[in-house]
C-alpha positions in Angstrom: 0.0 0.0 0.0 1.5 3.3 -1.3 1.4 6.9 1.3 1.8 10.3 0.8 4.2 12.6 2.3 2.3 16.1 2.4 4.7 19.2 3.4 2.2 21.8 3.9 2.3 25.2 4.9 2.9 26.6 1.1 1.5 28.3 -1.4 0.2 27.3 -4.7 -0.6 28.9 -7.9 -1.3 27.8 -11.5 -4.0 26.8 -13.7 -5.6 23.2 -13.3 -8.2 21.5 -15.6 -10.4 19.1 -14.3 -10.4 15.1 -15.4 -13.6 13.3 -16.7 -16.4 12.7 -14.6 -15.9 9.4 -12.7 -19.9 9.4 -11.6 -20.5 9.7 -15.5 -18.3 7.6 -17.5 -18.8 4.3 -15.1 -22.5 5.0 -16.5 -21.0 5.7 -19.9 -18.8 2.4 -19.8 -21.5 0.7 -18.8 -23.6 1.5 -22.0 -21.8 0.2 -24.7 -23.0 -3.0 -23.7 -26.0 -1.7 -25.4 -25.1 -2.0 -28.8 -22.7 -4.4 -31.3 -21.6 -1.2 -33.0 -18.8 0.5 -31.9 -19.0 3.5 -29.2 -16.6 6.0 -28.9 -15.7 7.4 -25.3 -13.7 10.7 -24.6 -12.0 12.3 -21.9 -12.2 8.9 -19.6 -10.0 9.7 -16.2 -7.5 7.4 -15.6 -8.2 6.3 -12.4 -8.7 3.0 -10.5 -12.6 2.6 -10.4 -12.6 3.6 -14.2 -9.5 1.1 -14.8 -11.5 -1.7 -13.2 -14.4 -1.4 -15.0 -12.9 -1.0 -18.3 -11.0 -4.5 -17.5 -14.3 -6.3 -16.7 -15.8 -5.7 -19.9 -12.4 -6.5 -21.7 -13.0 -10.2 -19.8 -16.6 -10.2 -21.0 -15.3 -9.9 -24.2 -15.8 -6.1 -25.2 -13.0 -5.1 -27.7 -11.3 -2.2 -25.9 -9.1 0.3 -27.8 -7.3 3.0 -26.3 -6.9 5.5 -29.3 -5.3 8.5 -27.3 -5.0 9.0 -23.4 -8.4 9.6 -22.3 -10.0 8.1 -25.5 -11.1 4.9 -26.1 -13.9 2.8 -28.8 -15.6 -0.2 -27.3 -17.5 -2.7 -29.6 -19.8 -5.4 -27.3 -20.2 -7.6 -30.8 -18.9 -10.8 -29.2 -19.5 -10.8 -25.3 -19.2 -13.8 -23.4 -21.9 -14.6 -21.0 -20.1 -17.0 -19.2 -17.6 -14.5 -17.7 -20.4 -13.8 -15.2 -20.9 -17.3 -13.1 -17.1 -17.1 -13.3 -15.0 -17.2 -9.9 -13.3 -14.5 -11.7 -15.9 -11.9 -12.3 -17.5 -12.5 -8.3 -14.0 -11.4 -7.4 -13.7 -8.4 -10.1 -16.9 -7.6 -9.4 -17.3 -7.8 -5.9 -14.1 -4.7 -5.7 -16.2 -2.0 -8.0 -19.4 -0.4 -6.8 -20.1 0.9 -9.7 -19.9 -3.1 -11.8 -24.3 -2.9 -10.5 -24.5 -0.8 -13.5 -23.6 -3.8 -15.5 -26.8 -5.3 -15.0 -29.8 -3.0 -16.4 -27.8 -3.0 -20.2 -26.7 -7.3 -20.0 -30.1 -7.6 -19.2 -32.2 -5.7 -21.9 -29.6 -7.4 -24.6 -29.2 -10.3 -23.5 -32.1 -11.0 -20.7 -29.7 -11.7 -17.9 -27.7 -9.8 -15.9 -25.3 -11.2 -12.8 -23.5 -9.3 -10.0 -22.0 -10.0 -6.9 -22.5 -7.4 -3.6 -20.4 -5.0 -5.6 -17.6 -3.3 -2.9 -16.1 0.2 -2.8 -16.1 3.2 0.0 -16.8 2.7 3.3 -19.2 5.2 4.1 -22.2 3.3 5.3 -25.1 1.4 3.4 -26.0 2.2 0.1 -28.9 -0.3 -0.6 -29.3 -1.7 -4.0 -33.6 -2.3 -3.6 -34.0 0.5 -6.0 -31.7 -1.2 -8.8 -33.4 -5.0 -8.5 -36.9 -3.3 -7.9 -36.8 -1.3 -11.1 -36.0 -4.8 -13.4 -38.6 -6.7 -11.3 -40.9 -4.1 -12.5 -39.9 -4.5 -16.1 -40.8 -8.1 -15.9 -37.8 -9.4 -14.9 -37.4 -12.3 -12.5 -34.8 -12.2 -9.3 -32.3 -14.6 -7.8 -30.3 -13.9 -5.0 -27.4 -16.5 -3.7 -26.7 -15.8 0.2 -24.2 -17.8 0.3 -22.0 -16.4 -2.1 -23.6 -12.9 -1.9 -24.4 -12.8 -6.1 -27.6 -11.5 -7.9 -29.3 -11.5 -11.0 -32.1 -10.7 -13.0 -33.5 -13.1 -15.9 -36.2 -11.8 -18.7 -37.0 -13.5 -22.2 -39.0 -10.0 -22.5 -38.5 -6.8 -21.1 -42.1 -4.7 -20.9 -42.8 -0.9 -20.2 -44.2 -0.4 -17.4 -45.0 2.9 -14.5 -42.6 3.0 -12.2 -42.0 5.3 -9.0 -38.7 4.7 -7.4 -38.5 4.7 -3.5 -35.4 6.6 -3.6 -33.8 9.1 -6.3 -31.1 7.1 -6.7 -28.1 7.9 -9.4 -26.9 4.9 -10.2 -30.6 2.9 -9.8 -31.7 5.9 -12.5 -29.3 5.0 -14.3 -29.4 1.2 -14.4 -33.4 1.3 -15.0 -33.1 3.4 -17.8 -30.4 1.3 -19.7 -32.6 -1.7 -18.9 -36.0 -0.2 -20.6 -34.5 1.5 -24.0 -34.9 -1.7 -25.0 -38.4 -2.9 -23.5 -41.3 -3.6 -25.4 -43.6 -0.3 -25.1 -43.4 3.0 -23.0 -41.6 3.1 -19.7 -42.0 6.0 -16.8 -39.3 6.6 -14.3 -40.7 8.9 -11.6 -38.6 10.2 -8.9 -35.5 9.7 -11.4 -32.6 11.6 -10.7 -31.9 14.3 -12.5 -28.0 15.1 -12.3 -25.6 15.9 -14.7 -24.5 12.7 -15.0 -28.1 10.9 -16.3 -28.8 13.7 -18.8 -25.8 12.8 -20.2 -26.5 9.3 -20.1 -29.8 10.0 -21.9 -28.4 12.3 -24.6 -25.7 9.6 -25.3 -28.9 7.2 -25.3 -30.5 9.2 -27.6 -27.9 9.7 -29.9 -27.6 5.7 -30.2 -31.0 5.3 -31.4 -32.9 5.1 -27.5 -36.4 7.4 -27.2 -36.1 9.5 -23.9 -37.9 12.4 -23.0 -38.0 14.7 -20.1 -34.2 14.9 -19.7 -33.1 17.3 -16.6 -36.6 16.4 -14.9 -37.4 13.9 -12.5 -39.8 12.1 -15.0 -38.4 10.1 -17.8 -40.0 8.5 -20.5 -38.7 6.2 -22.3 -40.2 4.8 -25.4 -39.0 1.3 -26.5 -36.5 0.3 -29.3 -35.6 -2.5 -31.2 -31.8 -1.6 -31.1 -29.6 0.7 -31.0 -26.3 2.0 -32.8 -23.2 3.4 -32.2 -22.4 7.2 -31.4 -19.2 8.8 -29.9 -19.6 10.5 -26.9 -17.5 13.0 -24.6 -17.5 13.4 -20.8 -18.2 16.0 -18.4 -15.4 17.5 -16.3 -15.6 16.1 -12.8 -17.8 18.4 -10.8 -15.7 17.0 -7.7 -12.8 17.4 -8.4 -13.9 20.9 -9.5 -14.6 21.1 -5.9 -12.2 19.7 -4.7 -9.4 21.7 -6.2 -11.3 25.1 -5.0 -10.8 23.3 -1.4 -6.9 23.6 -2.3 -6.5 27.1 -3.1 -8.7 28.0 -0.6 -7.0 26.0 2.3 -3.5 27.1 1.3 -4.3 30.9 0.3 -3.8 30.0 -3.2 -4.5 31.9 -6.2 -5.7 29.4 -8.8 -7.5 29.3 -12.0 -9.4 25.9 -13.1 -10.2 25.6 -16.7 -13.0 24.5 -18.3 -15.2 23.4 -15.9 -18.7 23.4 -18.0 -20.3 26.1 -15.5 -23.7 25.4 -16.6 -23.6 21.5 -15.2 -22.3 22.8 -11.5 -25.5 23.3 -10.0 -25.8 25.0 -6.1 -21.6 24.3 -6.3 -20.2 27.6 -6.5 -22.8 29.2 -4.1 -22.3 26.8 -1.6 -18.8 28.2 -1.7 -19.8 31.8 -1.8 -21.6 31.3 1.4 -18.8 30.3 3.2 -17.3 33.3 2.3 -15.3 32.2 -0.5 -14.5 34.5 -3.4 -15.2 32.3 -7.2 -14.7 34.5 -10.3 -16.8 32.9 -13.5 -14.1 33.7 -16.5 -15.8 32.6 -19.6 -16.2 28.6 -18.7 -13.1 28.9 -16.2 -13.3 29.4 -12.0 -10.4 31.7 -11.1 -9.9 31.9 -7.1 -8.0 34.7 -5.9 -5.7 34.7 -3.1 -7.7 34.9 0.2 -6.6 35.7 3.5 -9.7 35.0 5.2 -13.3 34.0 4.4 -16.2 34.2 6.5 -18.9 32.1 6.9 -23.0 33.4 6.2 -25.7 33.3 8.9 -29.4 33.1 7.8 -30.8 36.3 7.7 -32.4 36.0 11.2 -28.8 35.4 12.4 -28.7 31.7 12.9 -26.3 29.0 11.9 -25.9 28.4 8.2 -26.5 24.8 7.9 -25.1 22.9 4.9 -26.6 20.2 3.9 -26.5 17.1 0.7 -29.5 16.6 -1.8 -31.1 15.2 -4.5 -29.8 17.9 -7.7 -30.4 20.2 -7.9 -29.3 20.3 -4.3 -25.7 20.2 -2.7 -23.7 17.1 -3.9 -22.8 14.7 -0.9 -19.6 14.2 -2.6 -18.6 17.6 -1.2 -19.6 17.9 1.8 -16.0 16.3 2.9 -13.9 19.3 1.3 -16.6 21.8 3.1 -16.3 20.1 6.5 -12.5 21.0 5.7 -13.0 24.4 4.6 -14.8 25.2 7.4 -12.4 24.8 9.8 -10.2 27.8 9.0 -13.1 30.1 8.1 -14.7 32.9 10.6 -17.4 31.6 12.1 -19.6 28.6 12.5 -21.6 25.7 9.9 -23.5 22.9 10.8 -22.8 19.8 8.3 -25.7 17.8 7.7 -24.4 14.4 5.7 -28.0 12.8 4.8 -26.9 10.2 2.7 -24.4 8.2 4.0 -23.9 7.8 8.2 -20.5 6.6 7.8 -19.2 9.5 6.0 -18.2 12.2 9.0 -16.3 10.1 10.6 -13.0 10.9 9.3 -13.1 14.4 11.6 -11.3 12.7 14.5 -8.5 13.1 11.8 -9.0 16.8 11.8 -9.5 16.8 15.5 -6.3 15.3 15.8 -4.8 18.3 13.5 -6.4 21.0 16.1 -9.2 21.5 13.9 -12.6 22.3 16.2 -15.4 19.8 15.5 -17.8 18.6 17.6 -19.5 15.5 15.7 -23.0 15.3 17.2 -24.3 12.0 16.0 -23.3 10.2 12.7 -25.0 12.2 10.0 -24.2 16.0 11.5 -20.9 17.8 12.6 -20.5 21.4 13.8 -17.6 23.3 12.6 -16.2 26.6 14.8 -13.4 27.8 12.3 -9.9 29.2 13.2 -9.9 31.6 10.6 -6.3 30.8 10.3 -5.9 32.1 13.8 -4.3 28.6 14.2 -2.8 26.7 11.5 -3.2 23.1 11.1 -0.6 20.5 13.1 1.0 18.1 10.7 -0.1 14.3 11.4 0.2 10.6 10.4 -3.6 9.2 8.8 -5.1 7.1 6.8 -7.8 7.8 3.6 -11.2 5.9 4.6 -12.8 6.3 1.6 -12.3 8.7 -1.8 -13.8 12.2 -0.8 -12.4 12.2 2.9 -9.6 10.7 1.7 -9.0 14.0 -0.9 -10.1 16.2 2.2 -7.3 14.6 4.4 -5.0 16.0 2.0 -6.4 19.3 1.3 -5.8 19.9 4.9 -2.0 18.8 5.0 -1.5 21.0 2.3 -2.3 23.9 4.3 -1.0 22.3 7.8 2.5 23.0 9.8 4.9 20.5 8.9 4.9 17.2 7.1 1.8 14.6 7.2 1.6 11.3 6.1 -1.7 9.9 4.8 -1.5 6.1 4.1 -4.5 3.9 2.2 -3.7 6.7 -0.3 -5.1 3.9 -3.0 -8.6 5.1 -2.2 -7.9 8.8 -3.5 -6.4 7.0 -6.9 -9.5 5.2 -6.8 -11.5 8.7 -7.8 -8.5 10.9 -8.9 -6.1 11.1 -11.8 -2.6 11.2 -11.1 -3.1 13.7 -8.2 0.4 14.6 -6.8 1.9 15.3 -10.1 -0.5 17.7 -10.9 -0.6 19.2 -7.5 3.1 19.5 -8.1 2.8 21.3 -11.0 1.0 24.1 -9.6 3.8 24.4 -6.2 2.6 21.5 -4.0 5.3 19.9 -1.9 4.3 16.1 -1.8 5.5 12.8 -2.8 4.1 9.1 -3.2 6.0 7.0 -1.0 5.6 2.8 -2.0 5.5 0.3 0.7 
């Protein structure tokens, strides 16, 4: 297992553009399973989750070419079923949450779809009723193995149907409406999710041959087709690591510009920021953050605690909340953190507690924040990553800490970002990966 050594306490500077969407393009991957024709896939982040997933379909038999370095053309014209009741693909499968996705696009093409209890971060349950619910719906029938913890989903014919899903889940969205492009008649997703990341999904869809309607809503309709074709498709920038690199310049008094970031996909993101006192400059499609010596936090107007909470989008990603937490603790004033999602997900303060950061975490889905504003830097510490987004935070506050950290498990922040220390490095950061 590979650690970082973080020597913080300097200042960056620089421009930074953002990698692909790793939310999007697991979808993305995903949906070339769709088709026999060849799909085309651009700006794909080279990172672990994205690397996985890309290596599963190569054993199920997708042809995978890698034409440039974030480009690649899949072609699904000779898959191979049998990869799926192999050893091999409960063991591949089992290490990549995002694998469930495989499911809803093997099934409508081939009417059977298999997955173990896919793994991933460790930041409480995330239940995966909505996904099975969804196909059962469609017609399809379900298995589970306790034993060996494995799923599926059989159908000799996929039908339209009304749906309402308990939860407006991403990734459940997203499976569901891979699984019914191809169903016989209409299908209706209510409560669907609406981010970024499915409209894309859908307009890639669509371009293929699919029939969806009511993209950016929380109703989609999908009319059935026979097949569909091949398109070429391009990803979003990572809306996360957008804000994730706004939590660097920030923390260290930076002055940074990040290009390209697709302003009109980044929802309640920048004003989020803003009301934590940060300054964000929109220059054309770029975020340039000026050097800040302090930033202080908004009350409500009748004075009390701004709290800041995750949502459904348009609301507050809970990917985030992680690098506000951070940001918090060197602003003036106070913020509640309200982490709805996931109840494992705060627990990573005691880090920051151990770094003289002031937290008080009041039960596993809140934390209060009471900021230094840089009254009293950081303290320099040895920690682990527990899961992507804390992991990222971790490291956002040993950049702007007082002497040297370590953070080990550092394989969970490869797992979401693409080759992270070099380009921290290229904009002044003083860090090196250090290999067990």
């Amino acid at each position: 297992m590979a650690s970082f050594r973080i020597e913080g306490g300097h200042k960056l500077g620089g421009t930074i553009t953002p990698q692909g969407a790793k939310n999007e393009v697991l979808q993305i991957l995903c949906a070339v399973l769709l088709t026999s024709e060849k799909v085309v896939v651009n700006n794909v982040p080279d990172i672990i989750d994205v690397n996985k997933l890309i290596f599963i379909l190569g054993e199920l038999g997708v042809k995978v070419e890698k034409t440039s370095k974030n480009s690649y053309v899949f072609q699904s014209n000779e898959i191979n079923l049998s990869y799926l009741e192999s050893a091999e693909f409960k063991r591949d499968g089992s290490s990549l949450r995002g694998s469930i996705m495989l499911v809803g696009p093997l099934l409508a093409r081939f009417g059977k779809g298999y997955i173990p209890r896919p793994g991933g971060d460790k930041i409480g349950r995330r239940r995966l009723d909505t996904h099975f619910e969804g196909f059962i719906r469609l017609g399809a029938k379900f298995r589970y193995n306790k034993e060996e913890y494995f799923y599926g989903v059989e159908a000799d014919n996929l039908l339209g149907t009304d749906m309402l899903l308990d939860e407006a889940s991403v990734t459940g969205t997203a499976n569901i409406l891979m699984a019914s492009v191809l169903a016989k008649g209409t299908t209706k997703i209510y409560n669907a999710a609406c981010e970024p990341y499915i409209q894309q999904l859908s307009k890639m869809l669509n371009s293929m041959g699919a029939n969806i309607s009511g993209i950016g809503s929380n109703l989609l309709t999908i009319s059935g087709v026979d097949s569909l074709n091949g398109c070429e498709h391009t990803v979003l920038p990572d809306m996360i690591e957008i804000g994730s690199w706004i939590g660097v310049a920030v923390m260290t008094k930076s002055e940074l510009t990040i290009k390209n970031v697709s302003w009109e996909n980044l929802g309640q993101i920048p004003n989020v920021f803003r009301k934590l006192g940060i300054k964000l400059e929109k220059k054309g499609d770029d975020i340039y953050i000026p050097e800040q010596e302090s930033y202080e936090i908004q009350n409500y107007i009748d004075g009390s605690v701004l709290t800041v909470a995750d949502a459904p989008w348009p609301g507050f990603t809970p990917d985030l909340l992680s690098i506000v937490l951070v940001l918090a603790t060197q602003a003036k004033g106070t913020v509640l953190i309200h982490q709805k999602m996931f109840e494992s997900r705060l627990f990573f303060v005691d880090k920051l507690i151990d770094m003289g950061a002031k937290v008080i975490l009041c039960d596993p889905h809140r934390a209060t924040v009471i900021g230094h504003n840089f009254q009293s830097q950081l303290k320099a510490t040895k920690m682990t990553s527990p899961d992507i987004r804390a992991g990222i935070s971790l490291l956002i506050a040993a950049l702007s800490a007082k002497g040297t950290s370590i953070i080990n498990n550092i394989e969970q922040i490869d797992r979401g970002y693409e080759n992270i220390e070099a380009r921290l490095k290229s904009i002044g950061a003083k860090i090196e990966r250090i290999e067990d």
